[in-house]
VOGU-3710 file (C-alpha; in Angstrom, 3 decimals, decimal comma):
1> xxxxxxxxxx> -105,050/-5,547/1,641  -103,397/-2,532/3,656  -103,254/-5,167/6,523  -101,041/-7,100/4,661  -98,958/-4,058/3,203  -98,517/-2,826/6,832  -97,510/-6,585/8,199  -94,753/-6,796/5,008  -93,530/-3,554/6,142  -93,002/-3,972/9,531
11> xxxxxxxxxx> -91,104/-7,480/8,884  -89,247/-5,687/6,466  -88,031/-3,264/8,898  -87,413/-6,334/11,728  -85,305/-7,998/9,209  -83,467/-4,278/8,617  -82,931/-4,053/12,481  -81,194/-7,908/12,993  -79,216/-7,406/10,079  -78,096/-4,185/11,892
21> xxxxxxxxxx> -77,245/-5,784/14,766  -75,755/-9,209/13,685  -72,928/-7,338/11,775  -69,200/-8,047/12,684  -67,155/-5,572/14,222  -63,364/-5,361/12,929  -61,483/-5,951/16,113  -57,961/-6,148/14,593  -56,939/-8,198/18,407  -59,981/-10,174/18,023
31> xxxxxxxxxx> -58,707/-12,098/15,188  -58,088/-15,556/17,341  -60,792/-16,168/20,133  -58,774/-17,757/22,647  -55,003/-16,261/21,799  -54,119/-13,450/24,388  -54,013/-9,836/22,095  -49,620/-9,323/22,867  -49,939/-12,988/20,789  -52,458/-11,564/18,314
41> xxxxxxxxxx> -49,970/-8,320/17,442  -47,070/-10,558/17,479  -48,057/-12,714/15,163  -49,138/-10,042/12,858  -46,379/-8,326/12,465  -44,186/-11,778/11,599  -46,864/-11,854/8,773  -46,269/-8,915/7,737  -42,705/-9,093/7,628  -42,764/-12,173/5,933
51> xxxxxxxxxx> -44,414/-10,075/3,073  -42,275/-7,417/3,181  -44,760/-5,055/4,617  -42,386/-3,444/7,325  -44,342/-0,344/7,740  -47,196/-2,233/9,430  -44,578/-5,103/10,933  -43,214/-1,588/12,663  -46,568/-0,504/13,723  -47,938/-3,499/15,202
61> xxxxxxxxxx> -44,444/-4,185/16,874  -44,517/-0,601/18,268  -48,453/-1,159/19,675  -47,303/-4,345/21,811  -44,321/-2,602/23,137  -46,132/0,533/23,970  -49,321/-1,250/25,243  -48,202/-4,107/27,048  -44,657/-3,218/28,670  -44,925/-6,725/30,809
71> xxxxxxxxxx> -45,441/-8,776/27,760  -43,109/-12,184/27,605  -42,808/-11,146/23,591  -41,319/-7,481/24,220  -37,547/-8,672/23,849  -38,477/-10,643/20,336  -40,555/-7,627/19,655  -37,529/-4,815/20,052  -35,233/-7,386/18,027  -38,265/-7,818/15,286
81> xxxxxxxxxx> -38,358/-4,007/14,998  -34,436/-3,592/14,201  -34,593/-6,597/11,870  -37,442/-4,996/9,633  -34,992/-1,742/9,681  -32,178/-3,954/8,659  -34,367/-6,472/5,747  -35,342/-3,164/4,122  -31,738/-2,208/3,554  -30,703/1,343/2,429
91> xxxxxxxxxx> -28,488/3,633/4,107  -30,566/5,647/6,292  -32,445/2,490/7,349  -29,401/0,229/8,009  -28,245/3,352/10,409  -31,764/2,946/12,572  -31,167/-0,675/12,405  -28,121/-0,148/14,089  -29,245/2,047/16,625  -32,266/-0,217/17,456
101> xxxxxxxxxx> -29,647/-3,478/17,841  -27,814/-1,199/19,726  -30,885/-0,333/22,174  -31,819/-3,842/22,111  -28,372/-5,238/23,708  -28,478/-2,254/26,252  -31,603/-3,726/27,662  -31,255/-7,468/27,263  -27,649/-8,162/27,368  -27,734/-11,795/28,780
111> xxxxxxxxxx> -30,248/-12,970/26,210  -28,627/-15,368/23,630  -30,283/-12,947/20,708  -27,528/-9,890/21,910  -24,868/-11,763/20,304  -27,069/-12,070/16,960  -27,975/-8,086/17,145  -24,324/-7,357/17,990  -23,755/-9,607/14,735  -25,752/-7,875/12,776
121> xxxxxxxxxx> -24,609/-4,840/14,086  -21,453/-5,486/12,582  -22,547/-6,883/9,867  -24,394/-4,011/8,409  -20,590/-2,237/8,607  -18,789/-5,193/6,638  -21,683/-4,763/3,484  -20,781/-0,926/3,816  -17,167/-1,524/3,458  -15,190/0,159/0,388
131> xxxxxxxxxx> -11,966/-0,727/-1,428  -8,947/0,166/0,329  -8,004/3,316/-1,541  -11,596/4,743/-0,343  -12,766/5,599/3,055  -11,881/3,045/5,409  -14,652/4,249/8,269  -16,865/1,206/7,625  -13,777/-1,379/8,057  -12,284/0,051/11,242
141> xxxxxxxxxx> -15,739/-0,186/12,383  -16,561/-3,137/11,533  -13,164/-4,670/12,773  -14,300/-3,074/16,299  -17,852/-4,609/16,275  -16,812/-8,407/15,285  -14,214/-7,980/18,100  -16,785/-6,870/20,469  -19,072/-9,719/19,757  -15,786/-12,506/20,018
151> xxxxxxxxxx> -14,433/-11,272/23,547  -17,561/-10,457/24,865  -19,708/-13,472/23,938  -17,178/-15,976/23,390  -19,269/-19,525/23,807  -21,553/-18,388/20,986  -22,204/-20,262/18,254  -21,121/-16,685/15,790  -17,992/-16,757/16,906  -16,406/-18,656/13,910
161> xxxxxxxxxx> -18,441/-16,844/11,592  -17,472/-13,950/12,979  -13,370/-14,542/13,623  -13,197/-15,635/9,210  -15,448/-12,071/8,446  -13,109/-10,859/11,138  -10,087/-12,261/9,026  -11,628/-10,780/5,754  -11,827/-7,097/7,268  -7,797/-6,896/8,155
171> xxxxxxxxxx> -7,467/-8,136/5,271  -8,566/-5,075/3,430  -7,021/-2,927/6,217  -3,839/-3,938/6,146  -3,889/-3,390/1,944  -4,425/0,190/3,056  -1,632/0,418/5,073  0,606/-1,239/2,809  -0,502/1,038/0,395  0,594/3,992/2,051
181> xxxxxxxxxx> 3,550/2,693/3,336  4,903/1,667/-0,086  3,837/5,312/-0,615  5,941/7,005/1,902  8,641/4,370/0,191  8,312/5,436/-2,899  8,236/9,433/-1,851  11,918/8,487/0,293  10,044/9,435/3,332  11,870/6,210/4,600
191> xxxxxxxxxx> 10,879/7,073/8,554  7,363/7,460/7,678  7,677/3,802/5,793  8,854/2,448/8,205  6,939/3,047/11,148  4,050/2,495/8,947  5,186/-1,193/7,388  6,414/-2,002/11,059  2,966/-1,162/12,773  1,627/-3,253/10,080
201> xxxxxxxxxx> 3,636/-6,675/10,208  2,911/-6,746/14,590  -1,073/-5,773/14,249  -1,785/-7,981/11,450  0,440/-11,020/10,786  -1,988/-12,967/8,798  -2,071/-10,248/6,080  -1,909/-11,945/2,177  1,439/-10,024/1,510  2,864/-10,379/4,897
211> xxxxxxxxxx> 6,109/-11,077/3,184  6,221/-7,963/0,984  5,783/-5,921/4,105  8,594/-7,154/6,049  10,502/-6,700/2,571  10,037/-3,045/2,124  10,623/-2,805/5,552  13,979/-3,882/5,435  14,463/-2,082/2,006  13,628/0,832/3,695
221> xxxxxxxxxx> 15,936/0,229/6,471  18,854/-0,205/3,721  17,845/3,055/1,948  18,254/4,733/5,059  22,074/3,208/5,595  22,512/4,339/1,538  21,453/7,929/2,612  23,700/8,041/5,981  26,522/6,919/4,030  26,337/9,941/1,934
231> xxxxxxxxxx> 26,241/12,335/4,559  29,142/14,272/5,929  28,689/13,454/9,625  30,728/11,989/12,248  32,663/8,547/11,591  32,146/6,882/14,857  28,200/8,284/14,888  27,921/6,870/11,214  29,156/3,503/11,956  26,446/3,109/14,921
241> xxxxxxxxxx> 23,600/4,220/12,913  24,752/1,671/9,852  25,279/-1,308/11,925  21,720/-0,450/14,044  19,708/-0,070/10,651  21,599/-2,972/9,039  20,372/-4,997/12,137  17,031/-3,906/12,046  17,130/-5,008/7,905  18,321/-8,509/9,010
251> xxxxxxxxxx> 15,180/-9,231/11,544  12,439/-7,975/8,745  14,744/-10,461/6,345  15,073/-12,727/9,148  11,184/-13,216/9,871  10,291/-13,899/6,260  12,185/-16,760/6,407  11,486/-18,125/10,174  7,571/-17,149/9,799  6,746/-16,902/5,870
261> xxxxxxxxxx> 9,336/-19,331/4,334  6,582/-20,420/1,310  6,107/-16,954/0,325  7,602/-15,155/-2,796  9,778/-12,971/-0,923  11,595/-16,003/0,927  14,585/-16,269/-1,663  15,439/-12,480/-2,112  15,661/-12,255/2,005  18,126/-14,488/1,510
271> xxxxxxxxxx> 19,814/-12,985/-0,525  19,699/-9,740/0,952  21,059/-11,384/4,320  23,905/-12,854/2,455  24,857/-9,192/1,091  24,704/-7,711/4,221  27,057/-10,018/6,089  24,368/-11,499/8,276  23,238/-15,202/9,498  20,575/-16,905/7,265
281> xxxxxxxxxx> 18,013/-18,673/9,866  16,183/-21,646/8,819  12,648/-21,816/9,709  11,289/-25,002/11,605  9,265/-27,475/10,615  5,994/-26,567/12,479  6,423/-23,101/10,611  6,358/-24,463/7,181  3,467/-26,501/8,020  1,829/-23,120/9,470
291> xxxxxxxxxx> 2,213/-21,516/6,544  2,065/-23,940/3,737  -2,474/-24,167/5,629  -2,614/-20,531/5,430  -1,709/-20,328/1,674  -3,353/-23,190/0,878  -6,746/-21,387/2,364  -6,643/-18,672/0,328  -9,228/-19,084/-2,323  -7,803/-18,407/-5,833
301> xxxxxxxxxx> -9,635/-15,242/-7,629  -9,664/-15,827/-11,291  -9,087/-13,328/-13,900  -12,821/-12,700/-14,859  -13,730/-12,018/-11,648  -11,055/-9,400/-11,147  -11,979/-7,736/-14,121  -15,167/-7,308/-12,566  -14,182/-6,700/-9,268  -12,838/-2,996/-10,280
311> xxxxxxxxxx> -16,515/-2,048/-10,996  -18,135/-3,249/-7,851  -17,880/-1,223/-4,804  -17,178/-3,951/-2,158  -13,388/-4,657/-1,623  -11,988/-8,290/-2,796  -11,411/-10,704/0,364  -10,341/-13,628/-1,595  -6,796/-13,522/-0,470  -7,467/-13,429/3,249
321> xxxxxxxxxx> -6,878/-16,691/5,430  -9,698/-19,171/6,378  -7,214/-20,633/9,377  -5,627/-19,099/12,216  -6,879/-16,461/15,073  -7,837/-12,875/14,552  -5,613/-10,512/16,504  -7,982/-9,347/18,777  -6,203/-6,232/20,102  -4,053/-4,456/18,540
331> xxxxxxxxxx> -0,247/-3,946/19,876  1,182/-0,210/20,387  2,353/1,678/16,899  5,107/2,564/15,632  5,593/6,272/14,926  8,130/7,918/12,665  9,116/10,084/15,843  9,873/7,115/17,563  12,276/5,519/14,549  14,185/9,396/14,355
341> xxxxxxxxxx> 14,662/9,234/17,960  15,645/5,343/17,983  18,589/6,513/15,652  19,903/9,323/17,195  20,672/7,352/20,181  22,195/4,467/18,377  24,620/7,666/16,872  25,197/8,639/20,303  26,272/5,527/21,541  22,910/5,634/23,844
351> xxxxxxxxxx> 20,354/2,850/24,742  16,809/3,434/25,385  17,040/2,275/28,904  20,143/5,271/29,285  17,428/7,901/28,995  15,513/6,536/32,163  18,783/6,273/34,584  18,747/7,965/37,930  21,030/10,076/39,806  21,498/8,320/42,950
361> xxxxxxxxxx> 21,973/11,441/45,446  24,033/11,619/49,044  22,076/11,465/51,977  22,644/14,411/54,422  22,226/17,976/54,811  23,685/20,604/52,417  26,385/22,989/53,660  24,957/25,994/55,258  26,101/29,448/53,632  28,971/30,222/55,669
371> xxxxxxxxxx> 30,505/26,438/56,015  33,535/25,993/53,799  33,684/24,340/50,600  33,488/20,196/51,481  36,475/18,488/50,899  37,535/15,375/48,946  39,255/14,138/52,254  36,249/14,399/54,754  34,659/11,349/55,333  30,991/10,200/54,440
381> xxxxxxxxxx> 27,994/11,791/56,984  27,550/8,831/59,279  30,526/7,301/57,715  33,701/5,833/58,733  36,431/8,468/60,399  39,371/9,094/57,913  43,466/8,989/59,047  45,610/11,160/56,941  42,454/10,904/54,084  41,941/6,916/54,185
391> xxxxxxxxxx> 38,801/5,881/55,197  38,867/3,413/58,218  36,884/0,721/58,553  36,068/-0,266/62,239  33,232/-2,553/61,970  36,156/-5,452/60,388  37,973/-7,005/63,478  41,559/-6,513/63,487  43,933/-9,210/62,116  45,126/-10,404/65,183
401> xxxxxxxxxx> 41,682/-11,187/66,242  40,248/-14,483/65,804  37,966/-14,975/63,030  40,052/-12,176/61,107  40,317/-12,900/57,487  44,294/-13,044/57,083  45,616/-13,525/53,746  47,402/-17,103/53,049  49,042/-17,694/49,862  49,554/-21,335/50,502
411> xxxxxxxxxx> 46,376/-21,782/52,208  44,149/-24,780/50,385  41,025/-23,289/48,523  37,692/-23,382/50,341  35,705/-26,098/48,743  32,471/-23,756/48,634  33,877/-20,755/47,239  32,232/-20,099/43,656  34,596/-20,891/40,404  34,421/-19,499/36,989
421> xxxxxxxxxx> 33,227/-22,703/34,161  36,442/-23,351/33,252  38,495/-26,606/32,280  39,669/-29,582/34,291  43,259/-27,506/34,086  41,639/-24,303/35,509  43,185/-22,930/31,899  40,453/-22,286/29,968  36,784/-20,989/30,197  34,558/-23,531/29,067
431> xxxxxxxxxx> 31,981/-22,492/26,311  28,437/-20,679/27,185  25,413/-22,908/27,067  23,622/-22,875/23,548  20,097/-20,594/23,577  17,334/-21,707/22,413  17,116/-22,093/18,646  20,398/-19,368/18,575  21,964/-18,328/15,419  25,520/-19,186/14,479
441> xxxxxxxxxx> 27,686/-15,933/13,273  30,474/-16,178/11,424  32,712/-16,467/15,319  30,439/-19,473/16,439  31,476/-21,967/13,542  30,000/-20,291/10,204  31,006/-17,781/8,125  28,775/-14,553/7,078  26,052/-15,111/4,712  25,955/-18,765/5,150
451> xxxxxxxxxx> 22,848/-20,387/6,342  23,275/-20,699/10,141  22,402/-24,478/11,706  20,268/-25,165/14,488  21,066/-25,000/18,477  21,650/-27,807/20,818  18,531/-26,529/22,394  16,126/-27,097/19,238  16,251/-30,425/17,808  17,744/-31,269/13,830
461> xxxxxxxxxx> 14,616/-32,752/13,043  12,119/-29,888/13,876  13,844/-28,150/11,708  13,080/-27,914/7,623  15,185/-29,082/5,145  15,323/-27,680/1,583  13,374/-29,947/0,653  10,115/-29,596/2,811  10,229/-25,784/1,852  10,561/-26,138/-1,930
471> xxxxxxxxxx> 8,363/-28,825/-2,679  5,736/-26,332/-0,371  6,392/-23,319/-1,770  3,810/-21,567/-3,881  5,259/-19,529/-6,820  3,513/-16,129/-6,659  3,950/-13,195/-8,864  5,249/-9,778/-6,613  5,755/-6,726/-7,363  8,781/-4,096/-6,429
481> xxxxxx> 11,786/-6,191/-6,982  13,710/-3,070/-5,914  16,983/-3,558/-4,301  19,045/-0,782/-2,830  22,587/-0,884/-3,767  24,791/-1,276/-1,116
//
């Protein structure tokens, strides 16, 4: 009996020691016999993120980078690390994301994936973007980054996406600046408008209310003439500065109706050319057509959604265009220094090419201390020798001398010389050639204020009748119907 007591026990403990040694080791790359263990981490970490579990996606991605630094997976590892910053969203995380896209397209800037980082590098600033009465730091930013990704990896297949966000980002930019130049309007701080609304309509011509800027503008210009007017300065000074401000006016007026003829502000530009005295362009056909498809791209914003607009924290891009180019870089600004100095040389009578003239100075050496004063009589250094104070010229041969040019009165004209453009008669001057798509003034064949017909050089047809521009137009609500008295 003990014999079999002893034999239990010792197959009892046998049985103890293969169980011992049969059991499974977790080997976390051991997961897949034949996959290599860079595959194995990969792999687990896409799991992971797939679950949302971005703390151990991070890990394992981090492991495989720091472990096998010749891996074929360590570029879609680095980019998988930055996404599961980016998918988990929040502030602090979106600002890691950044900085890991960032690292990302510092190392592997060929590989088609930089564009996508440099995407979503920009993207993470357009989400962050506020209304434009709120900080504007995400916008300008995010402007930057989609222009980045469109000049520097033009054949990708983000570059629509990103010119239309590209599109909706000005858009909310140049609100701001509208905004605050209507404000410097509104405060008479008509140089500060003005620079402001100027620097506006060149950097962003696709804005929603492209017409209401050049508007202003050239109300502002006016208000300016109403405020000279009522100064006590000199005539002649105030008469420059009216008639340069008054042209200024008429080009804002002007390019509503040559680039924005379907827009609201279209009739009153009119108008306001027609009161101050100045030729009413008409726009050509290929600008109506322009834009009648940018209007028409807007997408309308209905009233509900407005109402809840005010309450979300993202700005409204409705309004901004889904055709046309992005400006890409933006032209030089206007400053309000530059529009004070502007008019004080129009009241001096000055151009701005006046300021850079020379002083063309006369070649030789200056009188020593004791030399007397020069004299208006004493001839040029290296010059000509002077009789009685007239300058003689000896290079010309003499009359007499053959080949001397002798003056004949009844001589017969030298079929070569030059001639003005002048009639068959040689009475009078014939007309200068038309310029391209020129204006007629009131001395060319129509008076002031009348609508001024199209140049030899630009054809009837491509031009737009009434027609074509009213049955266009789309009626839109505006504000500031303001008109400065003139």
């Amino acid at each position: 009996m003990s014999r079999r007591i002893q034999i239990s026990l010792l197959l009892a403990v046998l049985a103890f020691a293969v169980a011992c040694t049969n059991k499974k080791v977790n080997n976390p790359l051991a997961t897949v016999g034949s996959k290599q263990p860079d595959k194995v981490l990969f792999d687990r970490a896409m799991d992971a993120m797939k679950h949302n579990h971005f703390d151990t996606a991070r890990l394992d991605m981090q492991t495989l980078i720091n472990t096998y630094p010749d891996s074929e997976y360590i570029a879609r590892a680095k980019l998988a690390v930055a996404d599961s910053w980016y998918a988990e969203g929040g502030t602090a995380n979106l600002a890691q994301a950044e900085a890991e896209y960032a690292d990302f397209i510092t190392f592997f800037p060929n590989m088609p994936e930089a564009a996508e980082a440099q995407m979503k590098i920009a993207n993470i600033h357009f989400n962050e973007m506020e209304k434009p009465d709120r900080d504007y730091t995400h916008a300008m930013r995010a402007e930057d980054e989609y222009r980045k990704l469109i000049l520097q990896w033009p054949e990708s297949k983000l570059v629509p996406e990103a010119k239309q966000r590209l599109l909706e980002v000005q858009e909310v930019i140049a609100e701001r600046e509208y905004r605050v130049g209507r404000f410097y309007y509104n405060r008479q701080s008509y140089a500060a408008a003005i620079a402001r609304l100027q620097s506006l309509a060149d950097t962003y011509p696709l804005y929603s209310k492209a017409d209401e800027v050049l508007y202003l503008l050239g109300q502002a210009y006016e208000a300016e003439i109403a405020m000279i007017r009522g100064r006590t300065i000199n005539e002649a000074q105030k008469a420059r500065m009216i008639e340069d401000f008054t042209k200024h006016a008429a080009q804002a007026y002007s390019q509503i109706l040559t680039r924005y003829p379907l827009m609201a502000r279209a009739d009153d530009a009119k108008l306001r050319l027609q009161a101050l005295h100045q030729p009413v362009p008409r726009p050509t056909k290929a600008a109506v057509a322009q834009n009648k498809a940018e209007e028409n791209s807007r997408r309308p914003d209905p009233t509900i959604t407005k109402v809840v607009r005010t309450f979300e924290k993202s700005p409204d891009t409705t309004a901004a265009t889904r055709v046309g180019d992005p400006p890409l870089v933006d032209p030089k600004e206007t400053s309000a220094k530059d529009i004070v100095q502007e008019a004080n040389r129009a009241a001096m009578g000055k151009s701005a090419d006046s300021e850079n003239a020379s002083v063309e100075t006369v070649k030789g050496s200056p009188p020593g201390p004791d030399d007397p004063a020069p004299r208006s009589d004493t001839p040029p250094v290296g010059g000509a020798p002077s009789v009685n104070g007239t300058v003689v010229d000896n290079s010309a041969p003499p009359p007499s001398q053959p080949g001397a040019a002798e003056l004949k009165p009844d001589a017969a004209p030298d079929p070569n010389e030059l001639k003005p453009n002048v009639t068959a008669d040689n009475t009078q001057p014939l007309p200068a050639p038309p310029q391209v798509n020129e204006l007629q003034t009131a001395s060319s064949g129509s008076t002031a204020g009348e609508e001024a017909k199209p140049g030899d050089a630009v054809a009837s047809q491509d031009m737009a009748s009434d027609s074509d521009i009213s049955s266009s137009k789309k009626k839109k609500k505006k504000g500031l119907h303001k008109v400065v008295p003139f």
